[in-house]
PQR file of N, CA, C, O and H, with PARSE charges and radii, in Angstrom:
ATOM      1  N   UNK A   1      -6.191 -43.278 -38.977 -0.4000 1.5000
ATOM      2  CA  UNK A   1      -5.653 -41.946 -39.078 -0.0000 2.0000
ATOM      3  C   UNK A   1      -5.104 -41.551 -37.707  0.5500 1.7000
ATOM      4  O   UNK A   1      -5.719 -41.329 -36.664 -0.5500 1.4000
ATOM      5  N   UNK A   2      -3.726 -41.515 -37.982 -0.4000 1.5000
ATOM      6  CA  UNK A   2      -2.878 -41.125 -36.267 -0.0000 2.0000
ATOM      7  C   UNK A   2      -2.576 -39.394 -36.118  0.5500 1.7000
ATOM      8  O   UNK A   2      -1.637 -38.883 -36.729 -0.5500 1.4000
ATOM      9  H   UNK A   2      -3.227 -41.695 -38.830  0.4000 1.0000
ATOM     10  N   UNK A   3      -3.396 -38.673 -35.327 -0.4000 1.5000
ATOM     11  CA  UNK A   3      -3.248 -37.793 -34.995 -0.0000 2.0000
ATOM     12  C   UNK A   3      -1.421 -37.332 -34.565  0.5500 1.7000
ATOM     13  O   UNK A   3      -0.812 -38.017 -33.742 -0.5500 1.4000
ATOM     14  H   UNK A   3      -4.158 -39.088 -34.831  0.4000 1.0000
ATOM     15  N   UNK A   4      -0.908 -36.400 -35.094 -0.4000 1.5000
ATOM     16  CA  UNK A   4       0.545 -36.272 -34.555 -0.0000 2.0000
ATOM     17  C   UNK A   4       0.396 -35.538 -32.851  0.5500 1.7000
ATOM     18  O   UNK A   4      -0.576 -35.382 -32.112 -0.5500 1.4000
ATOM     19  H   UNK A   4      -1.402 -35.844 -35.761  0.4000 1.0000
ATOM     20  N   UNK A   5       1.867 -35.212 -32.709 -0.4000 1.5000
ATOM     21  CA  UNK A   5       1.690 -34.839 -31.316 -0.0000 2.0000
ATOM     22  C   UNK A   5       2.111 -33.402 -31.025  0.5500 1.7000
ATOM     23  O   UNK A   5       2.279 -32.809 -29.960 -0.5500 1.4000
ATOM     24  H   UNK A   5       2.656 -35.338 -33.310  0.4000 1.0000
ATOM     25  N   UNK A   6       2.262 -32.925 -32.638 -0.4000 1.5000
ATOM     26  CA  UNK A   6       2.250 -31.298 -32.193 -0.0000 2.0000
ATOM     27  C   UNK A   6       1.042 -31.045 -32.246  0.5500 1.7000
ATOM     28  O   UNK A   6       0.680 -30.268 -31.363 -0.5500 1.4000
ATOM     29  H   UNK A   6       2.126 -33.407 -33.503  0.4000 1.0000
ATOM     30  N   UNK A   7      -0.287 -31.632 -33.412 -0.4000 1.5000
ATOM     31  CA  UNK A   7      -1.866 -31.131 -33.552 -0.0000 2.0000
ATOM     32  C   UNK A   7      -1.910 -31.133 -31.891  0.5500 1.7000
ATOM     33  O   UNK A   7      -1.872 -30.037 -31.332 -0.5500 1.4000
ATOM     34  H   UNK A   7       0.008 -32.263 -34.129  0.4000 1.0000
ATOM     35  N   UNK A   8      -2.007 -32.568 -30.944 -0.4000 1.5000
ATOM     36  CA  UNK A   8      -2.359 -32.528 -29.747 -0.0000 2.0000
ATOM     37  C   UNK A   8      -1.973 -31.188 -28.722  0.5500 1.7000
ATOM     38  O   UNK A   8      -2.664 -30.533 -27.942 -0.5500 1.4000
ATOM     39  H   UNK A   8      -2.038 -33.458 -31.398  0.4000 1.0000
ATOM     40  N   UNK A   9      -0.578 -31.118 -29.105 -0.4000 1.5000
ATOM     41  CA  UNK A   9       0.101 -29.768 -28.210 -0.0000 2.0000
ATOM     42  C   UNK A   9      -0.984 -28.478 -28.523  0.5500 1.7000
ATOM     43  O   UNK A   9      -1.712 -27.816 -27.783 -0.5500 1.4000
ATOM     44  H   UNK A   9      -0.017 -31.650 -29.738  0.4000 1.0000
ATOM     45  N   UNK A  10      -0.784 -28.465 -29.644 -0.4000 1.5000
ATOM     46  CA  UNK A  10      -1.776 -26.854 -30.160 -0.0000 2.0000
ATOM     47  C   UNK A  10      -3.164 -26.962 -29.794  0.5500 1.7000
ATOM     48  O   UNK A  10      -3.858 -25.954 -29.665 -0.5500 1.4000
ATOM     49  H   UNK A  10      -0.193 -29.003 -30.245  0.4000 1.0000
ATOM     50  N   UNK A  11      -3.523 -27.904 -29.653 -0.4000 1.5000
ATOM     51  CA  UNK A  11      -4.954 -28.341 -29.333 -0.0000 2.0000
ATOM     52  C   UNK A  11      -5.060 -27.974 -28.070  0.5500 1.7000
ATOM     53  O   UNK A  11      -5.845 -27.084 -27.741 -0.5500 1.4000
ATOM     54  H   UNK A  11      -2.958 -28.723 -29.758  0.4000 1.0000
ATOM     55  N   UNK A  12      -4.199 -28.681 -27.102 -0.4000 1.5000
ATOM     56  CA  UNK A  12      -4.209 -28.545 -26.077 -0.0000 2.0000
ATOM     57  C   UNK A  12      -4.004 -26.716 -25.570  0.5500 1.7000
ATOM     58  O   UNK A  12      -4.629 -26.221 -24.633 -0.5500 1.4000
ATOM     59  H   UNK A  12      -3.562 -29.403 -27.369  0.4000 1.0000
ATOM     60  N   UNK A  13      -3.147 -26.064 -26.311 -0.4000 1.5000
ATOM     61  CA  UNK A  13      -2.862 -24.843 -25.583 -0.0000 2.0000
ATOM     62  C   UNK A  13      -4.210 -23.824 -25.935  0.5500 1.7000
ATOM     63  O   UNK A  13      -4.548 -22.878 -25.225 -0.5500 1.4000
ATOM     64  H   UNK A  13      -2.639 -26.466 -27.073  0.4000 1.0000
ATOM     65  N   UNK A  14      -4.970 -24.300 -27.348 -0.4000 1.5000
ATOM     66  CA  UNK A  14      -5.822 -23.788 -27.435 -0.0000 2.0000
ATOM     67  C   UNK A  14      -7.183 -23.356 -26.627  0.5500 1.7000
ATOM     68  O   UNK A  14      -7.960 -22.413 -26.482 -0.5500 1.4000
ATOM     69  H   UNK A  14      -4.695 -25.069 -27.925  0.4000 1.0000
ATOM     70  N   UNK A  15      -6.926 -24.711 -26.198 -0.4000 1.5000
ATOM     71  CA  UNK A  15      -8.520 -25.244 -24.951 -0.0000 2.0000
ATOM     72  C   UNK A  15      -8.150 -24.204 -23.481  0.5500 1.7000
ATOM     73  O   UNK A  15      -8.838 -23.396 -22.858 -0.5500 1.4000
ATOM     74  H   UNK A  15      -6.294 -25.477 -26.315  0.4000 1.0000
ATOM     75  N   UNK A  16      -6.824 -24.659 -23.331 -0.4000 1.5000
ATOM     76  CA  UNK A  16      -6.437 -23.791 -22.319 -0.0000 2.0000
ATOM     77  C   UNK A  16      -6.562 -21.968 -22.232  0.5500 1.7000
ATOM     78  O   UNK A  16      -6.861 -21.284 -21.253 -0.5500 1.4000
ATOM     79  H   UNK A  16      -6.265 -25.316 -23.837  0.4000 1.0000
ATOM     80  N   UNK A  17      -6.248 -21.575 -23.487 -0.4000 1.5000
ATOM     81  CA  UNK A  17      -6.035 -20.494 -23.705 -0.0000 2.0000
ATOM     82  C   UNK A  17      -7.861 -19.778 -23.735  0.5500 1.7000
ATOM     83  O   UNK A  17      -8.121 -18.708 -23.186 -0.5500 1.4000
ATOM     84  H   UNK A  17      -6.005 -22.130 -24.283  0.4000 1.0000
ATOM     85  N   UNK A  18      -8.802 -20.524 -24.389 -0.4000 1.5000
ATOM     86  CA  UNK A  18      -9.794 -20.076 -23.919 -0.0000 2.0000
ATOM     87  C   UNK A  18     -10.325 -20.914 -22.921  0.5500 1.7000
ATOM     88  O   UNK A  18     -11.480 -21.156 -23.270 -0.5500 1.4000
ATOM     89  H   UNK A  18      -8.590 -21.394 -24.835  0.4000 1.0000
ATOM     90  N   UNK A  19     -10.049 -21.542 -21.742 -0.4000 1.5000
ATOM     91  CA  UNK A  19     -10.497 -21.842 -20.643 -0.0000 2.0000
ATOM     92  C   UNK A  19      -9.974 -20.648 -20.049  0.5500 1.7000
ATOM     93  O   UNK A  19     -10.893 -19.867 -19.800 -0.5500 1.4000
ATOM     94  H   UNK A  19      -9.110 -21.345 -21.459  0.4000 1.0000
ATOM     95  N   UNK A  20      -8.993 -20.268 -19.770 -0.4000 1.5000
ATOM     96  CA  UNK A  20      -8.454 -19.066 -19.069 -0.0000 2.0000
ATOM     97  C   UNK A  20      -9.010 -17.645 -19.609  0.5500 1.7000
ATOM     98  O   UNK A  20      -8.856 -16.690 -18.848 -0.5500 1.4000
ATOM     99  H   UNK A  20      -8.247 -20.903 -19.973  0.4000 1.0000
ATOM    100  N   UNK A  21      -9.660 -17.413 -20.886 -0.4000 1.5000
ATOM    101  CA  UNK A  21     -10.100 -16.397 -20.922 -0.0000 2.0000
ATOM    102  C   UNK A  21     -11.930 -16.357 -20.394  0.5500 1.7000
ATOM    103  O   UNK A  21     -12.509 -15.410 -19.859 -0.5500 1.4000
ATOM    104  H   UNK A  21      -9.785 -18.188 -21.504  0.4000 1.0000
ATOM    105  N   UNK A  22     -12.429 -17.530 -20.717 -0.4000 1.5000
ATOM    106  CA  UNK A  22     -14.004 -17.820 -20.474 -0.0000 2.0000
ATOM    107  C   UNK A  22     -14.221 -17.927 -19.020  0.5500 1.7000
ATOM    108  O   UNK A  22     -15.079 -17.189 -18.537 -0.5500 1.4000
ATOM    109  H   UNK A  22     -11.959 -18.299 -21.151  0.4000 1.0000
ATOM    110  N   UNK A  23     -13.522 -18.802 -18.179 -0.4000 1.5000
ATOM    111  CA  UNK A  23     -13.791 -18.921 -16.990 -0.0000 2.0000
ATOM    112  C   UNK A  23     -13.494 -17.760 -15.767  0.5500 1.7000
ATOM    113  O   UNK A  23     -13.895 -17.852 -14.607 -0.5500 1.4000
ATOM    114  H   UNK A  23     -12.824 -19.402 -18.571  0.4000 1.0000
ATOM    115  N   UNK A  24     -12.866 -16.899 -16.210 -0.4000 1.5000
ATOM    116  CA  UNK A  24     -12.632 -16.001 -15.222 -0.0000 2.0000
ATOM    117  C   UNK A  24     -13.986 -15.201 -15.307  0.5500 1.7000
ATOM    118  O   UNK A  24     -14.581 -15.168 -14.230 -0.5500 1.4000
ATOM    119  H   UNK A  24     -12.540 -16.824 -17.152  0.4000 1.0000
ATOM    120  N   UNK A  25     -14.503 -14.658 -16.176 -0.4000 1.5000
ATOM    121  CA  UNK A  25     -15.612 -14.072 -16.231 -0.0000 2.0000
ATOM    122  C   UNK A  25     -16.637 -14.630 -16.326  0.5500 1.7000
ATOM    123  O   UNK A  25     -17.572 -14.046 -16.874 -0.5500 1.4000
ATOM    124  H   UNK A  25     -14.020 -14.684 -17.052  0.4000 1.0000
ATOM    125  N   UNK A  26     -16.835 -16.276 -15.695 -0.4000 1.5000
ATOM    126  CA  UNK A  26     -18.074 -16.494 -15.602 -0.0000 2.0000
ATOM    127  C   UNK A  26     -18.551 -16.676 -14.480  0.5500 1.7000
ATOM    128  O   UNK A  26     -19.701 -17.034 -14.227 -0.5500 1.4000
ATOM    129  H   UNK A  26     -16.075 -16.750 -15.250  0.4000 1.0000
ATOM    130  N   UNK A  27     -17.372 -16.351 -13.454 -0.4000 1.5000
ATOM    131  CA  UNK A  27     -17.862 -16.621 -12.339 -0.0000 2.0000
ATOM    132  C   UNK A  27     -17.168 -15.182 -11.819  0.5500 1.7000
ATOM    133  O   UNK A  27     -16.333 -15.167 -10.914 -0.5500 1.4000
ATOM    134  H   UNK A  27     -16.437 -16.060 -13.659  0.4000 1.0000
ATOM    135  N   UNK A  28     -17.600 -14.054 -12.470 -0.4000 1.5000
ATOM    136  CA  UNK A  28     -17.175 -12.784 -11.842 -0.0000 2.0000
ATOM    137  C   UNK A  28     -18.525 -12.088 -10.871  0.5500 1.7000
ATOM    138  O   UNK A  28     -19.739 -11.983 -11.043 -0.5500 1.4000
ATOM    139  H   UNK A  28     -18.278 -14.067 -13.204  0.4000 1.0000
ATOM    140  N   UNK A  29     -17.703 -11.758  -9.949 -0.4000 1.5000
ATOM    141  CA  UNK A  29     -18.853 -10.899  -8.619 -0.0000 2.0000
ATOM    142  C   UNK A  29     -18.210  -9.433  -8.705  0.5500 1.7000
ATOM    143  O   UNK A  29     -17.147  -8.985  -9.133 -0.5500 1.4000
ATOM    144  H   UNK A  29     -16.716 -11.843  -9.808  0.4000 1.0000
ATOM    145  N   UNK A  30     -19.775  -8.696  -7.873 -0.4000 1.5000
ATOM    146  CA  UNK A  30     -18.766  -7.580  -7.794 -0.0000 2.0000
ATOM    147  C   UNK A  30     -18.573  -7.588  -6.606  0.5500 1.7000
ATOM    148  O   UNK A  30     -19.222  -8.280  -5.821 -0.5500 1.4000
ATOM    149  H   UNK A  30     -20.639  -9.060  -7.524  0.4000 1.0000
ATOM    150  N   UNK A  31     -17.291  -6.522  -6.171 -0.4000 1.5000
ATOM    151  CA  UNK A  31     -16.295  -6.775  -4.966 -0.0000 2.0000
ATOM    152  C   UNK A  31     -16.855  -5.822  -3.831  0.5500 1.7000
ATOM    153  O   UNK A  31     -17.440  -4.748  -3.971 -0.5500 1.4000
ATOM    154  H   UNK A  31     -16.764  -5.960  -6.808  0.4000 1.0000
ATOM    155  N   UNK A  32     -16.542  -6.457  -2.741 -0.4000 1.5000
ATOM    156  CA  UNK A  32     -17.335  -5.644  -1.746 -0.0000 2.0000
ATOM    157  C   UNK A  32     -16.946  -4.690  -1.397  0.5500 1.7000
ATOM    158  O   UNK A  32     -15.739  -4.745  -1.629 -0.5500 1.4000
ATOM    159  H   UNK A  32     -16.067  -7.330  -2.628  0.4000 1.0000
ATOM    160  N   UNK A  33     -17.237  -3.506  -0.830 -0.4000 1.5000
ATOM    161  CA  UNK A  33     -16.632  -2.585  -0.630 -0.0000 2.0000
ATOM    162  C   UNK A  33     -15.820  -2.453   0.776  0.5500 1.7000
ATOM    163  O   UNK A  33     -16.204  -3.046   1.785 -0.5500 1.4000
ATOM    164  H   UNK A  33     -18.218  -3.462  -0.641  0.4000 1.0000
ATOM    165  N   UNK A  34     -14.822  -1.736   0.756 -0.4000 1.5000
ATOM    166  CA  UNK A  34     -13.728  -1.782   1.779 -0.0000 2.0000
ATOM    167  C   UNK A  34     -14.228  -1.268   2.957  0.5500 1.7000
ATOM    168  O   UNK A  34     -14.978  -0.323   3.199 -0.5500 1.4000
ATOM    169  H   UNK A  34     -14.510  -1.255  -0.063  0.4000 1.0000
ATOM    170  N   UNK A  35     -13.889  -1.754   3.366 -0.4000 1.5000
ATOM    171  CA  UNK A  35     -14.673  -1.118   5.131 -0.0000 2.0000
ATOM    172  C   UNK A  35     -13.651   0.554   5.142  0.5500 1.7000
ATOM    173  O   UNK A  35     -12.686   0.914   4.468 -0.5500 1.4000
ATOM    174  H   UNK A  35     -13.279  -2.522   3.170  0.4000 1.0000
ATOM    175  N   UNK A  36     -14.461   1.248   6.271 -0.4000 1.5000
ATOM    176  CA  UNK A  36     -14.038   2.421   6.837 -0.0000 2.0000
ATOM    177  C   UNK A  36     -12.921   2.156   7.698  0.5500 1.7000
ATOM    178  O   UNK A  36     -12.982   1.405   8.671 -0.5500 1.4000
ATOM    179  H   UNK A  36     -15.245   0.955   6.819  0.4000 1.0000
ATOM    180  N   UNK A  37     -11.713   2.897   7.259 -0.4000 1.5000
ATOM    181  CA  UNK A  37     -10.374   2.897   8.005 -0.0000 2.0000
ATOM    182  C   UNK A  37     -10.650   3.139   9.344  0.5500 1.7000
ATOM    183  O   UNK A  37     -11.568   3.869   9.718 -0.5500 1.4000
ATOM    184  H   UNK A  37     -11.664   3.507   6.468  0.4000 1.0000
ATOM    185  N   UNK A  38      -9.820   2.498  10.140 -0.4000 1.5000
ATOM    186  CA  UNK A  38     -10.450   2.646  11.819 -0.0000 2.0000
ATOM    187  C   UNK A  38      -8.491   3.190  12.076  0.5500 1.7000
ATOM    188  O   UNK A  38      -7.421   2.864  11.561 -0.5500 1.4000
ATOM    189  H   UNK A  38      -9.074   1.905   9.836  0.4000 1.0000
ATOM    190  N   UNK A  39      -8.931   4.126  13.131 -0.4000 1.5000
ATOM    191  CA  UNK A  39      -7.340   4.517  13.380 -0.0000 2.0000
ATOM    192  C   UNK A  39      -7.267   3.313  14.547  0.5500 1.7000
ATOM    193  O   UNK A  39      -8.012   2.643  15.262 -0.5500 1.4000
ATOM    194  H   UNK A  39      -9.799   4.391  13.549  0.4000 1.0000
ATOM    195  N   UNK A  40      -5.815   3.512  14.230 -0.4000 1.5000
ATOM    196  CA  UNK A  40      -5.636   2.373  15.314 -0.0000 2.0000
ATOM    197  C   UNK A  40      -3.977   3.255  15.819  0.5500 1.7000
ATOM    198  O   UNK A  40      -2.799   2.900  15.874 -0.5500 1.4000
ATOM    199  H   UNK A  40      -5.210   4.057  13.649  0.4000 1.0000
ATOM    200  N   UNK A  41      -4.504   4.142  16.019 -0.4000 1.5000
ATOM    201  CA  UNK A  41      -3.573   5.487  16.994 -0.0000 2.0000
ATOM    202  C   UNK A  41      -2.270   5.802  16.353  0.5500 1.7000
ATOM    203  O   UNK A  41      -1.396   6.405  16.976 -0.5500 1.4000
ATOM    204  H   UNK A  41      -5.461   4.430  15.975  0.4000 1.0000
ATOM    205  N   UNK A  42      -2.151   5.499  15.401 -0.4000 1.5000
ATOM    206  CA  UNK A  42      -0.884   5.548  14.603 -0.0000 2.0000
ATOM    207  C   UNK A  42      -1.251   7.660  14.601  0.5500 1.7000
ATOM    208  O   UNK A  42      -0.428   8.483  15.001 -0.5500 1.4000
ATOM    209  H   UNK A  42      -2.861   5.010  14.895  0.4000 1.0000
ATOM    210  N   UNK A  43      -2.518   7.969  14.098 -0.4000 1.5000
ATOM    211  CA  UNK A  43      -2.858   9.152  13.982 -0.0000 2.0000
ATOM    212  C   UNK A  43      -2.355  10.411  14.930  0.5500 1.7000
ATOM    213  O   UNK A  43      -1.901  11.538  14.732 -0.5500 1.4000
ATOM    214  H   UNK A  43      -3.187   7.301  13.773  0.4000 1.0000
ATOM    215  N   UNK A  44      -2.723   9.508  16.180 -0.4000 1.5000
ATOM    216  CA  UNK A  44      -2.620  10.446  17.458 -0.0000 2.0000
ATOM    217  C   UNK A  44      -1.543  10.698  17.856  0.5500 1.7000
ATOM    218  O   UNK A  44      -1.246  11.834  18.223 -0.5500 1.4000
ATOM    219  H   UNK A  44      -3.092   8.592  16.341  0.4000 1.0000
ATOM    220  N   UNK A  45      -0.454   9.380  17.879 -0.4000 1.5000
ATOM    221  CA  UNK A  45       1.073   9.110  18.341 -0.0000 2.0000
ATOM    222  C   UNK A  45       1.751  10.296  16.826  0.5500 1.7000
ATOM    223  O   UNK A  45       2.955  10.543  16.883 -0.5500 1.4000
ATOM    224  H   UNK A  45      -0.695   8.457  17.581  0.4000 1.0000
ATOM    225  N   UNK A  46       1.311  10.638  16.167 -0.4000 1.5000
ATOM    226  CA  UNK A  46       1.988  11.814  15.022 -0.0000 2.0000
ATOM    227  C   UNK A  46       1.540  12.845  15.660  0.5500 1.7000
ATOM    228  O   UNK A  46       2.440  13.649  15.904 -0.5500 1.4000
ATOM    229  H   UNK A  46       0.332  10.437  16.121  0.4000 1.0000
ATOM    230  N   UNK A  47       0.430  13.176  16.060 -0.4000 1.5000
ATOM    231  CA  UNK A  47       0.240  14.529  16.286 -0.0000 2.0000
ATOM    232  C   UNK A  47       0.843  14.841  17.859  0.5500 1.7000
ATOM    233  O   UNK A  47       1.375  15.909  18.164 -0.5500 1.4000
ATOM    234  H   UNK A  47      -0.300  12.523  15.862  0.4000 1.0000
ATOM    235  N   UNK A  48       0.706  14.018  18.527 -0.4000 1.5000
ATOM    236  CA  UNK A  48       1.658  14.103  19.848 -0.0000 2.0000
ATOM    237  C   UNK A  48       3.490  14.304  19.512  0.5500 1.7000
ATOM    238  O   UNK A  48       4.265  14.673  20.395 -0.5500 1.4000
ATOM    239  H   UNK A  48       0.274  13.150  18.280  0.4000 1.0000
ATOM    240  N   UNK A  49       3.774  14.092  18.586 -0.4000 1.5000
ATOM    241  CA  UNK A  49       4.976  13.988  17.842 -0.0000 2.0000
ATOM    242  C   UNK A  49       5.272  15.103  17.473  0.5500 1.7000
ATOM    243  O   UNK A  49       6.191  15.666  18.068 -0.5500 1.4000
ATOM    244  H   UNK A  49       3.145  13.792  17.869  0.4000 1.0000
ATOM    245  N   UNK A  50       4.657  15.720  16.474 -0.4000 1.5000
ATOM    246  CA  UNK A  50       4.295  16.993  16.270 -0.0000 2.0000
ATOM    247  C   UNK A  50       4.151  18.221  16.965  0.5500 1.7000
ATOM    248  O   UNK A  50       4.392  19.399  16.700 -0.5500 1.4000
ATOM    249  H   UNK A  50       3.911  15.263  15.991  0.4000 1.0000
ATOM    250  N   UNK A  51       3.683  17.594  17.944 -0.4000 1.5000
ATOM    251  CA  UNK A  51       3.645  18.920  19.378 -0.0000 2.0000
ATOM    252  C   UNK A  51       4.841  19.124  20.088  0.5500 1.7000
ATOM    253  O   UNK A  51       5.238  20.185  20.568 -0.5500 1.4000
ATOM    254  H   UNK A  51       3.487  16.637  18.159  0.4000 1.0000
ATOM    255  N   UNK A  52       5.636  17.506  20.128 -0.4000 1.5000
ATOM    256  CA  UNK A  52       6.502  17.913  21.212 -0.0000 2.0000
ATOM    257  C   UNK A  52       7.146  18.686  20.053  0.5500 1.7000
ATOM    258  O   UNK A  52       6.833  19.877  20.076 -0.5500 1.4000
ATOM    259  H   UNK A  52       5.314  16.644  19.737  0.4000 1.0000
ATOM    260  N   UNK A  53       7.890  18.366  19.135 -0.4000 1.5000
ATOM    261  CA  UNK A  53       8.865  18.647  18.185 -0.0000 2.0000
ATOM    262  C   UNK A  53       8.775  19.995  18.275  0.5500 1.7000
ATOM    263  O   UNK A  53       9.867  20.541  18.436 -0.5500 1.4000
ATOM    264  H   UNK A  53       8.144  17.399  19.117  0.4000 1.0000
ATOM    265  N   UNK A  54       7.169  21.223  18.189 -0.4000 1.5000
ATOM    266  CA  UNK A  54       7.104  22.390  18.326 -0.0000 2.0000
ATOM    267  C   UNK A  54       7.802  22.868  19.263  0.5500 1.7000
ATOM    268  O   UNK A  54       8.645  23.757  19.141 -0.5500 1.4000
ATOM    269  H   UNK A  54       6.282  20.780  18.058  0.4000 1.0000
ATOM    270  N   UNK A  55       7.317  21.986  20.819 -0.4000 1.5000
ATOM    271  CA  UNK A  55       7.835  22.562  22.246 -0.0000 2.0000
ATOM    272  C   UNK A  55       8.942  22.844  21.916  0.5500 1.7000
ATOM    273  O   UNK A  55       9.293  24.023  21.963 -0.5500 1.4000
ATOM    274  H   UNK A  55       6.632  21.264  20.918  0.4000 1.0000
ATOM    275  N   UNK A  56      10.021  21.609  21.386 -0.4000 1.5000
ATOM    276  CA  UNK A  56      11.504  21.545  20.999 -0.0000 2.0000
ATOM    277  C   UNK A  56      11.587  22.773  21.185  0.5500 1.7000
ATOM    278  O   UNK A  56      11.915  23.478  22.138 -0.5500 1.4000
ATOM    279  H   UNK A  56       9.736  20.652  21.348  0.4000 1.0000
ATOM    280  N   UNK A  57      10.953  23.104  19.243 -0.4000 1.5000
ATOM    281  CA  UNK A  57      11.479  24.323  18.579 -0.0000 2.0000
ATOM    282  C   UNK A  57      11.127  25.551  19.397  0.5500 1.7000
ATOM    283  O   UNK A  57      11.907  26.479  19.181 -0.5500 1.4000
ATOM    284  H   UNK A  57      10.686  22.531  18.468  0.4000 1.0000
ATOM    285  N   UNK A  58      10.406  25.751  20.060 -0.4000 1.5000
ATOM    286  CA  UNK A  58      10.160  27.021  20.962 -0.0000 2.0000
ATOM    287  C   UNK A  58      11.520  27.297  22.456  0.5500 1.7000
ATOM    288  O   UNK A  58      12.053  28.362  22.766 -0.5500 1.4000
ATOM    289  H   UNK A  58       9.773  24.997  20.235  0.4000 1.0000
ATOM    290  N   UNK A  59      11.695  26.115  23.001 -0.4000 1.5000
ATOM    291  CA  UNK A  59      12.117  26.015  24.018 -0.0000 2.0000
ATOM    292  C   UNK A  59      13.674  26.582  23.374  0.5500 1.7000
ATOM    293  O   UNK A  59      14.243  27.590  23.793 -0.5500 1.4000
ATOM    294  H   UNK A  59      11.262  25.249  22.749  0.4000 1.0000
ATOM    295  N   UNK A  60      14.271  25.558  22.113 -0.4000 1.5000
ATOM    296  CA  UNK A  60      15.667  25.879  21.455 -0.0000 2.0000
ATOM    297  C   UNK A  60      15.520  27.827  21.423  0.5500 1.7000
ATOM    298  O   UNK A  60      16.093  28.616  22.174 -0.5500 1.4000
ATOM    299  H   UNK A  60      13.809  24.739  21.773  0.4000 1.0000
ATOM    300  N   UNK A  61      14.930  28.016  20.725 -0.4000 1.5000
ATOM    301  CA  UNK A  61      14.718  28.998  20.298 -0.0000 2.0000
ATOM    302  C   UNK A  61      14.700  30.270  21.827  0.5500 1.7000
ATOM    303  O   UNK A  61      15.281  31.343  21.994 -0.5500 1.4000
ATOM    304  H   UNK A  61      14.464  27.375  20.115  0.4000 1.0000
ATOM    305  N   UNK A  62      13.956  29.651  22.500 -0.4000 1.5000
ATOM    306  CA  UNK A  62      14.133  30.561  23.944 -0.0000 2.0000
ATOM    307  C   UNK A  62      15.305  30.663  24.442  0.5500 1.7000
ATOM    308  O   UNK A  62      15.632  31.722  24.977 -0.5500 1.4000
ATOM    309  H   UNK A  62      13.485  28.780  22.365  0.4000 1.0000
ATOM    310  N   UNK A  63      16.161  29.613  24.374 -0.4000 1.5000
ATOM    311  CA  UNK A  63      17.459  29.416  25.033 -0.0000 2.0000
ATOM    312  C   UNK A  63      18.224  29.843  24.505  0.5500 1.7000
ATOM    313  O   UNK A  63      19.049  30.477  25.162 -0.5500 1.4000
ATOM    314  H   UNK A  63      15.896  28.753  23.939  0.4000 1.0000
ATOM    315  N   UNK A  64      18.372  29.761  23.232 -0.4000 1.5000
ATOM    316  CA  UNK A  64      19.366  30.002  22.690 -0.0000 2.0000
ATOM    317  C   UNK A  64      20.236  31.880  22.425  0.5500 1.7000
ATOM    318  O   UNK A  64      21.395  32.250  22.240 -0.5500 1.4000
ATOM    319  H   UNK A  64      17.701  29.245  22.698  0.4000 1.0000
ATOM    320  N   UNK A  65      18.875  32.599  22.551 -0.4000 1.5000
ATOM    321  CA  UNK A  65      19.662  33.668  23.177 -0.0000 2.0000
ATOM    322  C   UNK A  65      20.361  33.664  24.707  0.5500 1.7000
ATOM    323  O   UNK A  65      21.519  34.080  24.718 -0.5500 1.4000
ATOM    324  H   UNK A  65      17.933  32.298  22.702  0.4000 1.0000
ATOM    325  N   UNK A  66      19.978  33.377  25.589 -0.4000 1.5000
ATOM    326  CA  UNK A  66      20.318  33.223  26.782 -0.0000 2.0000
ATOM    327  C   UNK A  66      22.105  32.791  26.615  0.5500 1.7000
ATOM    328  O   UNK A  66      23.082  33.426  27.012 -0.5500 1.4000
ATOM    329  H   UNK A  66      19.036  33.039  25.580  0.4000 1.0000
ATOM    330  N   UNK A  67      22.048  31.678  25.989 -0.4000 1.5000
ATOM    331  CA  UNK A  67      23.104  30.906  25.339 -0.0000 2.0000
ATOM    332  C   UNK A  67      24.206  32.290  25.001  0.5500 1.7000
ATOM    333  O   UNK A  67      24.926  32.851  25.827 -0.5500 1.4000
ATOM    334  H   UNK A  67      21.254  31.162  25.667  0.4000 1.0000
ATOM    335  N   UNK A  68      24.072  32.595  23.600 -0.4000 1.5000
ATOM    336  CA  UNK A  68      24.971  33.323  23.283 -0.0000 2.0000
ATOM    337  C   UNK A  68      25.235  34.261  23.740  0.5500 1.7000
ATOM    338  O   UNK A  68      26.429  34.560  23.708 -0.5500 1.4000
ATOM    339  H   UNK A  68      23.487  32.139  22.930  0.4000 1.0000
ATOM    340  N   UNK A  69      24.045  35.425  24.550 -0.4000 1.5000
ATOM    341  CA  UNK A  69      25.010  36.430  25.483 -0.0000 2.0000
ATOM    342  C   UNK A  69      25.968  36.270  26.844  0.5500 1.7000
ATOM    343  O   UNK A  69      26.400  37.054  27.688 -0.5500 1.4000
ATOM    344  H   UNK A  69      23.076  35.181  24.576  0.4000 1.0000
ATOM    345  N   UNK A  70      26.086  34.549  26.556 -0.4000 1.5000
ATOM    346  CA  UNK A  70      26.952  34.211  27.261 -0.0000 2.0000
ATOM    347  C   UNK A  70      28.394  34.530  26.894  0.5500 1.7000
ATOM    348  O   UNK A  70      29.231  34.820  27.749 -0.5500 1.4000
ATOM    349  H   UNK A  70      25.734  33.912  25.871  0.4000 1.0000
ATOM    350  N   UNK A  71      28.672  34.462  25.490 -0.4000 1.5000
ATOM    351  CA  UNK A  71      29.718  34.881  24.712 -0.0000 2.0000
ATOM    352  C   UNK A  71      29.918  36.275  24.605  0.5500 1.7000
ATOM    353  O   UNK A  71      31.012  36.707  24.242 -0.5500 1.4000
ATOM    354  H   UNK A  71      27.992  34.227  24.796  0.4000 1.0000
ATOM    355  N   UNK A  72      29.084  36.936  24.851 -0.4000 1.5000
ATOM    356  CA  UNK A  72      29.564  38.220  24.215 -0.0000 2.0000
ATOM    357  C   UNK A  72      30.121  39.228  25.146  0.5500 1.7000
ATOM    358  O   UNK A  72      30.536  40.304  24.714 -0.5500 1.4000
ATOM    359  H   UNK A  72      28.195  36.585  25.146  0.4000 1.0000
TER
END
């Protein structure tokens, strides 16, 4: 009795199809937990950013009358 070679194919995708569903969960862990974010100054270099950008806006803002009663 000669087995054909599509039974083998289906056979084959079968084994596979539950090897890939059985084996992932038999060797499942649970996952460790993520460590605590450490700044690594990205934090500080924004808020220094932030400040000057204010100065900017204060300093524009001071001048800029000075500025136009130049025109008038």
């Amino acid at each position: 009795m000669e087995v054909s070679r599509g039974v083998i194919i289906v056979g084959t995708v079968i084994m596979a199809l539950l090897f890939a569903i059985a084996l992932p969960s038999a060797h499942a862990q649970s996952m460790a937990p993520a460590p605590a974010p450490a700044s690594d100054g990205s934090s500080i270099d924004q808020g220094i950013a932030c400040v000057l950008m204010l100065v900017a806006l204060v300093v524009t803002y001071l001048i800029h009358p000075l500025d136009a009663a130049a025109y008038s």
